[in-house]
Each structure stands twice: as C-alpha cells, then as structure tokens.
Backbone as CSV, one residue per row, in Angstrom:
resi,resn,N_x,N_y,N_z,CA_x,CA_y,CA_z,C_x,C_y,C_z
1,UNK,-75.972,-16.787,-7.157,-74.540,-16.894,-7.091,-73.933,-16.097,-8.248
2,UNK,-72.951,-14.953,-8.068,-72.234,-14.074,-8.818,-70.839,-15.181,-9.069
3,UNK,-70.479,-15.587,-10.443,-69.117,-15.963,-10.782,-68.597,-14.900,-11.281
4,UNK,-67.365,-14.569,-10.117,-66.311,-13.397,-10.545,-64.857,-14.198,-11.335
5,UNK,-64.143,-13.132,-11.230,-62.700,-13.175,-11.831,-62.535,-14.560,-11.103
6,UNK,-61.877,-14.046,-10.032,-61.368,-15.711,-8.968,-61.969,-16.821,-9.243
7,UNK,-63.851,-17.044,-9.059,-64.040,-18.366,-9.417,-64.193,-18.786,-11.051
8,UNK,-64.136,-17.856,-12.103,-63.549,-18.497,-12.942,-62.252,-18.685,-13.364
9,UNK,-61.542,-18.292,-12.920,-59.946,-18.675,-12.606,-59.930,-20.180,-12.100
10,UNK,-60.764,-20.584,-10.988,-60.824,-21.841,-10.361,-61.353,-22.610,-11.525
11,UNK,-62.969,-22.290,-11.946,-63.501,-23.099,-12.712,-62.427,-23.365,-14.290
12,UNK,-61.503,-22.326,-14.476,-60.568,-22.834,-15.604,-59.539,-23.854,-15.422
13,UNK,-59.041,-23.634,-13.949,-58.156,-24.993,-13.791,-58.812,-26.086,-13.623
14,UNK,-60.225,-26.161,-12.959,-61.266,-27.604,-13.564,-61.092,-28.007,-14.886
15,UNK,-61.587,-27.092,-15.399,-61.447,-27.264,-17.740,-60.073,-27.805,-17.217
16,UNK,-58.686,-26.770,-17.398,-57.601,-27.812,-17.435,-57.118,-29.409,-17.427
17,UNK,-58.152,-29.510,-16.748,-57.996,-31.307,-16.231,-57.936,-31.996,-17.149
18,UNK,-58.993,-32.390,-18.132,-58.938,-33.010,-19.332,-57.904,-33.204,-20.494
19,UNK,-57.301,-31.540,-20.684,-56.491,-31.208,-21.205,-55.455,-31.771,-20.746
20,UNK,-54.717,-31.240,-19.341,-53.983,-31.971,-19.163,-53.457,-33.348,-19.075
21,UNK,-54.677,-34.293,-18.679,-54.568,-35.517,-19.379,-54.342,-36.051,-20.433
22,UNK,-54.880,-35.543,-21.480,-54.898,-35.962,-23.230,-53.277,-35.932,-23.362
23,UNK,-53.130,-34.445,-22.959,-51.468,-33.824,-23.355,-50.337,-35.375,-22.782
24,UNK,-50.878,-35.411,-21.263,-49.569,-36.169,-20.644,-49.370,-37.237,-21.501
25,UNK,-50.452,-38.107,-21.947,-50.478,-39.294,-22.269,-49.956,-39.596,-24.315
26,UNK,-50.073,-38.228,-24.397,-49.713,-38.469,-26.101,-48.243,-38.799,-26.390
27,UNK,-47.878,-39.608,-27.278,-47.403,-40.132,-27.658,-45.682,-39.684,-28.292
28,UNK,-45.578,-38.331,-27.647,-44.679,-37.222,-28.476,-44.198,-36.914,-27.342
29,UNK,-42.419,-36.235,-27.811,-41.642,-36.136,-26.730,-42.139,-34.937,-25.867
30,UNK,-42.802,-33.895,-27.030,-43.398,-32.856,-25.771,-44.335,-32.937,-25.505
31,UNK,-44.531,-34.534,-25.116,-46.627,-34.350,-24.448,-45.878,-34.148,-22.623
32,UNK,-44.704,-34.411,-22.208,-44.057,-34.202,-20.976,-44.050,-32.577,-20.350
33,UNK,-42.842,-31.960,-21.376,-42.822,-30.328,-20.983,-44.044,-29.439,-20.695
34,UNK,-45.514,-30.010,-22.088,-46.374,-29.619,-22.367,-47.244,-29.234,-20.976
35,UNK,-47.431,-30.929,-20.262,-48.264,-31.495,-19.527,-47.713,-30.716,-18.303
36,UNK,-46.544,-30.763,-18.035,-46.080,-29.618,-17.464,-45.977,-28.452,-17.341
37,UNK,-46.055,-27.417,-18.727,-46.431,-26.197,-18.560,-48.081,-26.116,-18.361
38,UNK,-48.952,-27.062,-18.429,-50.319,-26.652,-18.469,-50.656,-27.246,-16.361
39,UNK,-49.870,-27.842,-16.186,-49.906,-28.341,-14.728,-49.365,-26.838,-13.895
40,UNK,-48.508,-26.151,-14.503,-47.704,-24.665,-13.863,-48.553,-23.585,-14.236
41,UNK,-49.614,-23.596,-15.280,-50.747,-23.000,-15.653,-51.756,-22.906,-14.604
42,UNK,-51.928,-24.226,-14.202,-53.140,-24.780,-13.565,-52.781,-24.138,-11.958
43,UNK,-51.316,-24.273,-11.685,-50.852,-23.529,-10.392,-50.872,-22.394,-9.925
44,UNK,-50.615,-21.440,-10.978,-50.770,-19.726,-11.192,-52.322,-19.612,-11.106
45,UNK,-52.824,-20.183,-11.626,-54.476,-19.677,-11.467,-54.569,-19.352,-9.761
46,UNK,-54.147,-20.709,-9.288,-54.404,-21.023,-7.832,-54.360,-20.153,-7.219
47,UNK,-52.991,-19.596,-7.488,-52.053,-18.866,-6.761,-52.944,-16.979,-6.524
48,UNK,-53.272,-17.140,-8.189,-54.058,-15.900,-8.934,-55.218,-15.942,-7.944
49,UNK,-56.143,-16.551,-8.100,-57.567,-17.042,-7.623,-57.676,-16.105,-6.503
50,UNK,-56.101,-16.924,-5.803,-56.783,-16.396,-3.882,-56.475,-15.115,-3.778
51,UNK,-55.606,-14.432,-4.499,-54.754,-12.966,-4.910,-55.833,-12.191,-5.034
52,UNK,-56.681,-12.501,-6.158,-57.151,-11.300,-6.384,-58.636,-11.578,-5.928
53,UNK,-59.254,-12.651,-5.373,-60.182,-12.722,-4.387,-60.215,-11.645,-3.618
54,UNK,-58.927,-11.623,-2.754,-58.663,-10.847,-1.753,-58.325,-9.446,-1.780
55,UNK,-57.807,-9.271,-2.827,-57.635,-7.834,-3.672,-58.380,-7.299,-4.101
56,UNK,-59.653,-7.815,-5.057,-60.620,-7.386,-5.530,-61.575,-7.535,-4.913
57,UNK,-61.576,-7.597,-3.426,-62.831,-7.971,-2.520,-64.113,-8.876,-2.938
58,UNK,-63.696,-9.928,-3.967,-64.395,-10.671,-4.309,-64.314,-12.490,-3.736
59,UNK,-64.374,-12.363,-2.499,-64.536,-13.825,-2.028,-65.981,-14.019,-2.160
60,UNK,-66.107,-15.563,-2.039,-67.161,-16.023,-2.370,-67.151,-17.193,-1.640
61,UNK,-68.388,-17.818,-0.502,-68.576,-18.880,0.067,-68.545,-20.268,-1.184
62,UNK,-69.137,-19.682,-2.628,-69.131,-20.693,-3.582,-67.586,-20.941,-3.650
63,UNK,-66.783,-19.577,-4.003,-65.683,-20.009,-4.225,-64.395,-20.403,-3.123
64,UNK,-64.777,-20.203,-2.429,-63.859,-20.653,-0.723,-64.665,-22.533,-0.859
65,UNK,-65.730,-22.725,-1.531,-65.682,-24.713,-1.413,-64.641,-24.624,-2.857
66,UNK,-65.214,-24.297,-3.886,-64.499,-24.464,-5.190,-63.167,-24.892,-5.305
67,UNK,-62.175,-23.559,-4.351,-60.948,-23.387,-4.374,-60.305,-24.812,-4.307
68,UNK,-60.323,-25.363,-2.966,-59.590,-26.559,-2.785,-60.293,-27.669,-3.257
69,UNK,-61.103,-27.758,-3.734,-61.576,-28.567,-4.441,-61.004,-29.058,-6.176
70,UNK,-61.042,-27.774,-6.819,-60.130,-28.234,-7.903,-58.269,-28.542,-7.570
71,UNK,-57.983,-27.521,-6.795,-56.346,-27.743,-6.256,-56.337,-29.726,-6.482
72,UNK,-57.207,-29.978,-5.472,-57.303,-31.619,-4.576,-57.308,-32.228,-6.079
73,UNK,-58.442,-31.875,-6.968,-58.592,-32.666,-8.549,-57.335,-32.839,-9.341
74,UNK,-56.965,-31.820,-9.239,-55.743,-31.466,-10.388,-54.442,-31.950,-10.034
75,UNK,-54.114,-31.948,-8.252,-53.070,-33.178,-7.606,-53.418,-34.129,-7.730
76,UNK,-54.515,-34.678,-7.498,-54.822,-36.366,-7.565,-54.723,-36.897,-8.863
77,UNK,-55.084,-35.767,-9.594,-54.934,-36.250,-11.191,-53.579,-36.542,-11.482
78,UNK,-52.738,-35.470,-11.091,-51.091,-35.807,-11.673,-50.299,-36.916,-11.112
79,UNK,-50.838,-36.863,-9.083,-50.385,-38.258,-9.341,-50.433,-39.378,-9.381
80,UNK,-51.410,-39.545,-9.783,-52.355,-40.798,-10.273,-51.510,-41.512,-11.541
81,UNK,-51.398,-40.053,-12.632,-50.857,-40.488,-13.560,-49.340,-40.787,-13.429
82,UNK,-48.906,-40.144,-12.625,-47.453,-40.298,-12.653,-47.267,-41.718,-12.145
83,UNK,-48.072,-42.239,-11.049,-47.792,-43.336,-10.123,-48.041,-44.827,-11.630
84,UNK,-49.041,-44.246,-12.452,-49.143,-45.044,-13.552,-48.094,-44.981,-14.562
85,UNK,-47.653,-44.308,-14.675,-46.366,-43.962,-16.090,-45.216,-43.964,-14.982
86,UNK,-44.872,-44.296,-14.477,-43.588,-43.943,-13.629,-42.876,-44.449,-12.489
87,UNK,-44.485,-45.131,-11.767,-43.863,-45.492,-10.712,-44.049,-46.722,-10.221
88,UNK,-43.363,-46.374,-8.931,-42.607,-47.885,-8.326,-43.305,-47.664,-6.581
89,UNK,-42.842,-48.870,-5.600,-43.843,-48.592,-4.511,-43.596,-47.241,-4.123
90,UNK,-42.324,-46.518,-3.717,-41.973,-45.756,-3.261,-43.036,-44.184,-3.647
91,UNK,-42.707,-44.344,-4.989,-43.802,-42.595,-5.278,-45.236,-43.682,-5.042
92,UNK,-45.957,-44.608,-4.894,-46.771,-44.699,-4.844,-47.092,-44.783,-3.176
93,UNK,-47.084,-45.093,-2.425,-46.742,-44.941,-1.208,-46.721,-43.482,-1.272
94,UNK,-45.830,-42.391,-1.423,-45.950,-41.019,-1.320,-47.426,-40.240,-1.862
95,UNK,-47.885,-41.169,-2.982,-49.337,-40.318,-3.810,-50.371,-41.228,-2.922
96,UNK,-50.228,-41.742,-2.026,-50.954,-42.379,-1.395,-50.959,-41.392,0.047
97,UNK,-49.788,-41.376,0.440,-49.964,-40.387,1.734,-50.839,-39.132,1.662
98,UNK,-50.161,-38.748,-0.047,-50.523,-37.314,-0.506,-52.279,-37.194,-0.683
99,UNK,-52.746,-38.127,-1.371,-53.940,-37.982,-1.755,-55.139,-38.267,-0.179
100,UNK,-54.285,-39.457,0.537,-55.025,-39.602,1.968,-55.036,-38.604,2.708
101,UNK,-54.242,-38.002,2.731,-54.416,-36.929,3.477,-55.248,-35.933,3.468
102,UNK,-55.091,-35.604,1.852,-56.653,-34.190,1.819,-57.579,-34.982,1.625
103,UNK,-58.228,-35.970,2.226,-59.002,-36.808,1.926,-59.474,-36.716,3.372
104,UNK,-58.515,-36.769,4.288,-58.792,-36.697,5.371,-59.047,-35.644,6.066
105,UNK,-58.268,-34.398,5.828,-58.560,-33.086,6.286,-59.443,-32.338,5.809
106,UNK,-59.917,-32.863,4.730,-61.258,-32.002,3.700,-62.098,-32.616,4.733
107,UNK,-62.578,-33.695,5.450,-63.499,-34.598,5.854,-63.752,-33.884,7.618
108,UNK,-62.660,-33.756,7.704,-62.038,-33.008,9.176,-62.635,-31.458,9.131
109,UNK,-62.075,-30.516,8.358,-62.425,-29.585,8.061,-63.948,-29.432,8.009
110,UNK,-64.705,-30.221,7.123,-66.334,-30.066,7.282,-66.854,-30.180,7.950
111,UNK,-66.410,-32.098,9.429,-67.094,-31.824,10.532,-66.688,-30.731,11.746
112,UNK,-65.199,-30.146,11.436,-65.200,-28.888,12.229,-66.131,-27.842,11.988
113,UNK,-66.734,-28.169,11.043,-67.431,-26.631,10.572,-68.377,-26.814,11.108
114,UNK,-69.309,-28.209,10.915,-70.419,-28.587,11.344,-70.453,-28.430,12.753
115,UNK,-69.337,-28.492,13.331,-69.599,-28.081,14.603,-69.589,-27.140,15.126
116,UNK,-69.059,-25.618,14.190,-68.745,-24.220,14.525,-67.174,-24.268,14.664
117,UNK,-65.966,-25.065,14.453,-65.267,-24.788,14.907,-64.489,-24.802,14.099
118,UNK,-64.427,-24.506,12.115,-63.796,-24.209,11.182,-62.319,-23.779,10.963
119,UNK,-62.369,-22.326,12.154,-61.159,-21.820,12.049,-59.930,-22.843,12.951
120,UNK,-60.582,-23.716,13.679,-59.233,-24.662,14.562,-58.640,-25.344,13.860
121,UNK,-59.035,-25.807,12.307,-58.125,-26.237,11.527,-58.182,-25.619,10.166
122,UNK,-57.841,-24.096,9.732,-57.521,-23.164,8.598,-56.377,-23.963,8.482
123,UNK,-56.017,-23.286,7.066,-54.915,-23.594,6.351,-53.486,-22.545,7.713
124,UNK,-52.500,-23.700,7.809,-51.483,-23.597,8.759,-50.254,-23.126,7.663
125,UNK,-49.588,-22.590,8.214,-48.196,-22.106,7.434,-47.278,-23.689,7.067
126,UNK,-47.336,-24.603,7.903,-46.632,-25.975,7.327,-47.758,-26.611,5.684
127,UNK,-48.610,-25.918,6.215,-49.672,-26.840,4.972,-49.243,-25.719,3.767
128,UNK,-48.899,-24.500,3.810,-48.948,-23.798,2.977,-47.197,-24.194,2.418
129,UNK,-46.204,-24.581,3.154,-44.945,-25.418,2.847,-45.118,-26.461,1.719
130,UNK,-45.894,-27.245,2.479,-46.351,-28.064,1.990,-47.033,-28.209,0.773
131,UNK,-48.163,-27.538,0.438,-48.209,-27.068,-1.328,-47.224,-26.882,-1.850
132,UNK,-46.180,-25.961,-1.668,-45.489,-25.329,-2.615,-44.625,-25.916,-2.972
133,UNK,-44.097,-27.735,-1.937,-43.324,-28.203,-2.160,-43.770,-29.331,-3.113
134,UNK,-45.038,-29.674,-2.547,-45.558,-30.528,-3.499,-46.087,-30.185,-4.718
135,UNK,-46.004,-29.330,-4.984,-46.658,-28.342,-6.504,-45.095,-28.520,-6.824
136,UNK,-44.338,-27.856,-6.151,-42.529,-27.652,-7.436,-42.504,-29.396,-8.147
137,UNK,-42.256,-30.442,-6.483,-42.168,-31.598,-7.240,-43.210,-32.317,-8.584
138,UNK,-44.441,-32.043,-8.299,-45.295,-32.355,-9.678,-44.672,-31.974,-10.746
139,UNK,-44.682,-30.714,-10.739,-43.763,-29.705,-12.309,-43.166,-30.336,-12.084
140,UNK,-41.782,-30.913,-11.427,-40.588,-31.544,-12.198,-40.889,-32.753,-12.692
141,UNK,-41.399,-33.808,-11.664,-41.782,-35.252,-12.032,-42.210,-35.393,-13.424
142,UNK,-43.157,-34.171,-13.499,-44.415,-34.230,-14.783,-43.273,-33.592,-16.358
143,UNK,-42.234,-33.053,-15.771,-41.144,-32.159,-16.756,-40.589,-33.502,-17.343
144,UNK,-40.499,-34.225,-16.458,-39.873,-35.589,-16.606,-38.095,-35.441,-17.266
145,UNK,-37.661,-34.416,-18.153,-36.520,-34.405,-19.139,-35.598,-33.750,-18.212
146,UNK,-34.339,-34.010,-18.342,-33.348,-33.294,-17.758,-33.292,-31.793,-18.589
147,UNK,-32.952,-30.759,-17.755,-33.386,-29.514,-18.620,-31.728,-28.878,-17.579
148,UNK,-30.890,-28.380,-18.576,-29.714,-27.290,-18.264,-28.676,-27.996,-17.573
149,UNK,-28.510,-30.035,-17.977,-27.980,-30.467,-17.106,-28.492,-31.116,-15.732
150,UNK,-29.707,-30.550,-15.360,-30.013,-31.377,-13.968,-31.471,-32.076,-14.214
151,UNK,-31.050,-32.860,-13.231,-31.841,-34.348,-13.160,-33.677,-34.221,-12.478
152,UNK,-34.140,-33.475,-13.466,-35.362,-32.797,-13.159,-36.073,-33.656,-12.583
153,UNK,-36.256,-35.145,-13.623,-36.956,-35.911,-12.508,-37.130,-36.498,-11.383
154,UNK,-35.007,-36.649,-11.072,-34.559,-37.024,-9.621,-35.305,-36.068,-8.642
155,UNK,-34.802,-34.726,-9.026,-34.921,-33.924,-8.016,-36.598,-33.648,-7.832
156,UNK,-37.728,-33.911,-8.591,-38.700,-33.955,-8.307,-38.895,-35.565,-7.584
157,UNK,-38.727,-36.343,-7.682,-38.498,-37.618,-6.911,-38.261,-37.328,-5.615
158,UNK,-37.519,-36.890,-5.053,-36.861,-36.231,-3.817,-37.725,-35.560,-2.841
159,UNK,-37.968,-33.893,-3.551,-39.161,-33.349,-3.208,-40.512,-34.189,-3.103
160,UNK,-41.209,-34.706,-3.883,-42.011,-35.528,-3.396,-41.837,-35.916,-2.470
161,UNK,-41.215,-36.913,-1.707,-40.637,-37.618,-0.408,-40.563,-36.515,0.118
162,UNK,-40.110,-34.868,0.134,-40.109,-34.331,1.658,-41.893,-33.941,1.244
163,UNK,-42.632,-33.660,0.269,-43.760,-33.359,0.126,-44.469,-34.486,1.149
164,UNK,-44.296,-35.346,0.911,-45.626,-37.077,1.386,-44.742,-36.497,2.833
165,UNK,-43.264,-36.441,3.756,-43.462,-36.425,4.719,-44.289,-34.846,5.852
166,UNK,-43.823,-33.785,5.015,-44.671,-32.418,5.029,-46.199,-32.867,5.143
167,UNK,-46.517,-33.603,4.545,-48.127,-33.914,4.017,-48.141,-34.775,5.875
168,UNK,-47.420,-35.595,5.807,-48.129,-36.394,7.044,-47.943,-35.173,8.639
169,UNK,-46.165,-34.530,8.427,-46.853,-33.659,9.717,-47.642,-32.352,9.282
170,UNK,-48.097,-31.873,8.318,-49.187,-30.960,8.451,-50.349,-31.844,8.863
171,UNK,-51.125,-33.063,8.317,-51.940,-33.906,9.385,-51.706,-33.658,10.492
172,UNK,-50.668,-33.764,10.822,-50.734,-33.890,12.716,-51.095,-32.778,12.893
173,UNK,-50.288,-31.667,12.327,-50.964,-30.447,12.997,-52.383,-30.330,12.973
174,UNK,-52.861,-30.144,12.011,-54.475,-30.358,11.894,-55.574,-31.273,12.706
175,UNK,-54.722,-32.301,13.114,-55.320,-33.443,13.785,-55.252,-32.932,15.432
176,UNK,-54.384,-32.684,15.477,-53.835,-31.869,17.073,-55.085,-30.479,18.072
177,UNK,-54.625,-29.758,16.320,-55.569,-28.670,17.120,-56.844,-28.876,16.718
178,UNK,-57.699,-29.789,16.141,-58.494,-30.629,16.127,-58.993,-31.366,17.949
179,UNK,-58.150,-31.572,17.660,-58.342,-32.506,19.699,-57.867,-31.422,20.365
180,UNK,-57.784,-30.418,20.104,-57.722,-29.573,21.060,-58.946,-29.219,21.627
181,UNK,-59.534,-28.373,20.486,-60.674,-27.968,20.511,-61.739,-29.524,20.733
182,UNK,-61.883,-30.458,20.663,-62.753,-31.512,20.810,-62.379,-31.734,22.243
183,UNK,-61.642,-31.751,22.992,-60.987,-32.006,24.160,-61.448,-31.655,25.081
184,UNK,-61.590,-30.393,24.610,-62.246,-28.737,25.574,-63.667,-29.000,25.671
185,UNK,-64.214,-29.570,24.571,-65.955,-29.002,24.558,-66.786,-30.623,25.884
C-alpha cells in the first residue's frame, strides 16, 4: 500500500480528532472559535483529499475505505460533544438521526458491494447537500459566539434540523435504489 498526498490528508484529519477534543473542552473562551477553526481544518482536508485524489490520479481502494471513515469519526465526534455541552432532546434527537444514519448506509453500502452492486447506492447529489449542510451547521454550533452581530449558534441550531431532516431523505434515497436493485435480482 502507497500513502499519497490524499490519504495523508485523510490520515491528518484522524490526528485532528484528539486535538480537537482537548481544544473544545478547555476551559477558555477560545477553546470554542479554536475547536472550530480546527473542525473547518478537518473539513478542507476532506474537501482537499477527494480534489486532488482525482487530480493527481492518485485514488486508492485504501483510501476510498479511509475517506468516509474519518469524515463519519470527526461528525460523530462533534456531535457527541455538542449533544454533551449543549444540548437538549431536540439536537439530540437530530445527532441521533445524524449519526444513525451513516451507520446505516456505511452497513448498506458494504452489503451492496458484497453483492456487486456498490454503484446503486454512490454518494447521491442530496447526500452531497447534505454534508455541506451539516458540516456549515457543526462550524457554527461548535463557533458557539455570536460573531458580526448574528446568532451563530441559533443559526447553526436551525441548519442542523434541515441537516437531521436532509440526513433522513438522503436515507430514503439510498434505501430506495437499494430495493430497486434487490427487487430486480
């Protein structure tokens, strides 16, 4: 196994994890912004990873498991913590949808594979919504401070809720063309 650019890009937002924990939890007004710029750190890699995978003709079967694998770590981590420092049923209920879900489609995804039929549930343009909405809301939740006047954490509050409902219909989609293909065979 060759580790290129991309999968250590991945394997750095793994390292991140720790870090970002220590940071959220310290005791100082910027362990918040902090925990937040290293959570928007941890996002750009992501973002980086699949970029120049694909650019630098360096995909990798290691790094195509890797990829969503740390993504899944580094969400469950934030809102784990947030649901602990912050919350009430409502975001917990949402980090519950959020985390069940790739819990469920990672599980989905493997026995599609196992069966040859991988590509019937790829990443869908609602799931790719769906990150980006649930990645903005983390950064804010995790920003926690009102910044220029607006209510950073409301409005990450918010987003979350369309994130957890995004999260349940990208399931369906996945689940759908899932029984499609199971339907057929």
């Amino acid at each position: 196994m060759t580790i290129n650019i991309p999968t250590l890009l991945t394997l750095l937002r793994i390292a991140f994890i720790p870090l970002f924990v220590l940071v959220f939890y310290l005791p100082y007004e910027w362990a918040y912004p902090a925990s937040a710029l290293i959570f928007g750190l941890a996002a750009i890699t992501d973002w980086l990873d699949g970029y120049l995978a694909r650019k630098l003709d360096q995909t990798s079967d290691f790094g195509a498991f890797l990829d969503p694998v740390a993504d899944k770590l580094m969400v469950a981590v934030a809102l784990l913590m947030l649901v602990d420092h912050h919350g009430d049923v409502f975001m917990t209920i949402a980090a519950m949808i959020i985390i069940g879900r790739e819990i469920a489609i990672s599980a989905l995804r493997e026995w599609m594979a196992k069966i040859g039929q991988r590509a019937a549930v790829s990443v869908s343009s609602i799931g790719k919504v769906k990150t980006t909405v649930q990645m903005i809301s983390l950064l804010f939740l995790l920003y926690y401070q009102p910044l220029f006047g607006l209510p950073v954490y409301g409005i990450g509050l918010i987003l979350l809720y369309v994130a957890a409902a995004l999260t349940l219909w990208s399931m369906l989609v996945y689940l759908r063309s899932a029984w499609l293909v199971l339907s057929k065979a």
